[in-house]
C-alpha positions as a printed Julia matrix, in Angstrom:
120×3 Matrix{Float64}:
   0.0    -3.0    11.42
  -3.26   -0.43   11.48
  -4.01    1.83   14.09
  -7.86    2.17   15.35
  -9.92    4.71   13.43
  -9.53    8.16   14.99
 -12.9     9.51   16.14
 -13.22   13.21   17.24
 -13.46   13.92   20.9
 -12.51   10.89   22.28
 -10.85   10.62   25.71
  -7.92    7.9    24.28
  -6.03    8.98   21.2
  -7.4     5.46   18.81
  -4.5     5.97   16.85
  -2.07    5.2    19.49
  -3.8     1.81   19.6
  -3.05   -1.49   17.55
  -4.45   -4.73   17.86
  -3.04   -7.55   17.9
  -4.89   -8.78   14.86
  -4.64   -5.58   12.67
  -1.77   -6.4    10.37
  -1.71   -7.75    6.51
   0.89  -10.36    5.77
   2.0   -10.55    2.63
   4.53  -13.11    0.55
   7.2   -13.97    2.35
   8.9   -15.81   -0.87
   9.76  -12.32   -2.43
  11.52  -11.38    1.12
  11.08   -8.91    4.15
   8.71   -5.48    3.08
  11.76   -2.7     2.78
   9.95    0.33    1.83
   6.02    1.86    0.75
   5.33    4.28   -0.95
   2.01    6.43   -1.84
   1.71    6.96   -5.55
  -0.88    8.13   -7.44
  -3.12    7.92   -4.01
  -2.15    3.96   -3.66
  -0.1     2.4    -1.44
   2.94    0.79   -2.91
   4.96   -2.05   -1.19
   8.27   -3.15   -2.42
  10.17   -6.74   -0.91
  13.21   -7.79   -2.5
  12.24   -9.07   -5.48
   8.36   -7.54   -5.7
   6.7    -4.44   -6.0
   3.17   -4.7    -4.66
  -0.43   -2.57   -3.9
  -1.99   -2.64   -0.69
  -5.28   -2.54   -0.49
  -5.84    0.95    2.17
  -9.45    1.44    2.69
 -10.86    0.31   -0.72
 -14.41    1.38   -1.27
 -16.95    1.28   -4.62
 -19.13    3.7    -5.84
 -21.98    2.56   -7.06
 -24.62    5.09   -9.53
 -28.64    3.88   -9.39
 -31.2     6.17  -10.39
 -31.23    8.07   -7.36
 -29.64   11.57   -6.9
 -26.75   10.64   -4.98
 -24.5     7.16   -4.97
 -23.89    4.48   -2.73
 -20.81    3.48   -0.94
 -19.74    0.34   -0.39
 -16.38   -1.13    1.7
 -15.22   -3.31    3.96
 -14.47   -3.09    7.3
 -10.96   -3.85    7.6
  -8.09   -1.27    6.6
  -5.98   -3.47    4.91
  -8.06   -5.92    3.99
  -5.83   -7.7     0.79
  -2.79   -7.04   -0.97
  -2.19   -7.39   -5.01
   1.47   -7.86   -6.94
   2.48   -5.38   -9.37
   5.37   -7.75  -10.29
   7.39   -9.88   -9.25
  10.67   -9.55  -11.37
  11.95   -6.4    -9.83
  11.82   -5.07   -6.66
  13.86   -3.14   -3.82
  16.5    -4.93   -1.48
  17.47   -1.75    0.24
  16.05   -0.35    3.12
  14.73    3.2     3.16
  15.93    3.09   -0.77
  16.68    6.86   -1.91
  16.61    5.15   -5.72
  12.35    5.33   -5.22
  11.4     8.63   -6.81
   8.21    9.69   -8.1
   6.78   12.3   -11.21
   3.6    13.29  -11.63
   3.28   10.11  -13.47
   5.89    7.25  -13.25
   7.74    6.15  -10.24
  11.26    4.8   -10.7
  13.64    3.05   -8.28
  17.25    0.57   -9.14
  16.67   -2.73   -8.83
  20.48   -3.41   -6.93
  20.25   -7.3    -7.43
  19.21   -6.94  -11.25
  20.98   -4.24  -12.09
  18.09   -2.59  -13.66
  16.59    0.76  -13.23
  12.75    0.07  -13.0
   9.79    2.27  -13.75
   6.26    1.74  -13.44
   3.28    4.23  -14.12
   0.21    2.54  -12.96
C-alpha cells in the first residue's frame, strides 16, 4: 500500500493517508511478500520462491536539443512490478540472511538450501 504524496504546509499529514486503491499486487504463485529491500536505489521484493523489483516512482529522462531535459512518469507510485527470478527466494519473515555490499546482495534460500547472490 502507498501513502498520498506529502505536500509542504498542509493542514492533514498525506502520508498518514491510504486509499483504498493504492496497493500493487503481485504473484501470488511464488507465495505471500516476506521482506523488501532497497538496493542499489531499487526496491527489492522477495516471496517464497521469487525475488522481484518494484517499480517506486519510475521516471525517464529524455535529452533534445534544448539546454535542459524532460521528465517523463506516471502517475501512480507503484505502478508495475518485474521478477528478478523465480528459482530462489526468501520464506522467512524479516530474514536476517538479506545483507547487502556496496555491490551484491546475498540472502539463504532455506527451502533450497542455497545461499543466493545477486548484483543487479
Amino acid at each position: 500500500y502507498t501513502s498520498e504524496v506529502k505536500i509542504n504546509n498542509e493542514v492533514l499529514d498525506a502520508w498518514t493517508t491510504f486509499k483504498v486503491a493504492n496497493y500493487l499486487d503481485v504473484d501470488s504463485q511464488y507465495g505471500p511478500v516476506t521482506n523488501l529491500v532497497n538496493f542499489k536505489d531499487k526496491l527489492l521484493f522477495f516471496q517464497d520462491g521469487a525475488l522481484g523489483l518494484a517499480s517506486v516512482n519510475e521516471r525517464s529522462l529524455i535529452t533534445d536539443n534544448n539546454i535542459g531535459s524532460l521528465t517523463l512518469g506516471v502517475g501512480d507510485v507503484l505502478d508495475r512490478f518485474d521478477y528478478i527470478t523465480i528459482g530462489n527466494g526468501s520464506s522467512i519473515v524479516n530474514d536476517r540472511s538479506i545483507v547487502t555490499s556496496l555491490s551484491t546482495l546475498y540472502w539463504y534460500d532455506v527451502d533450497k538450501n542455497e545461499i543466493c547472490a545477486y548484483d543487479g
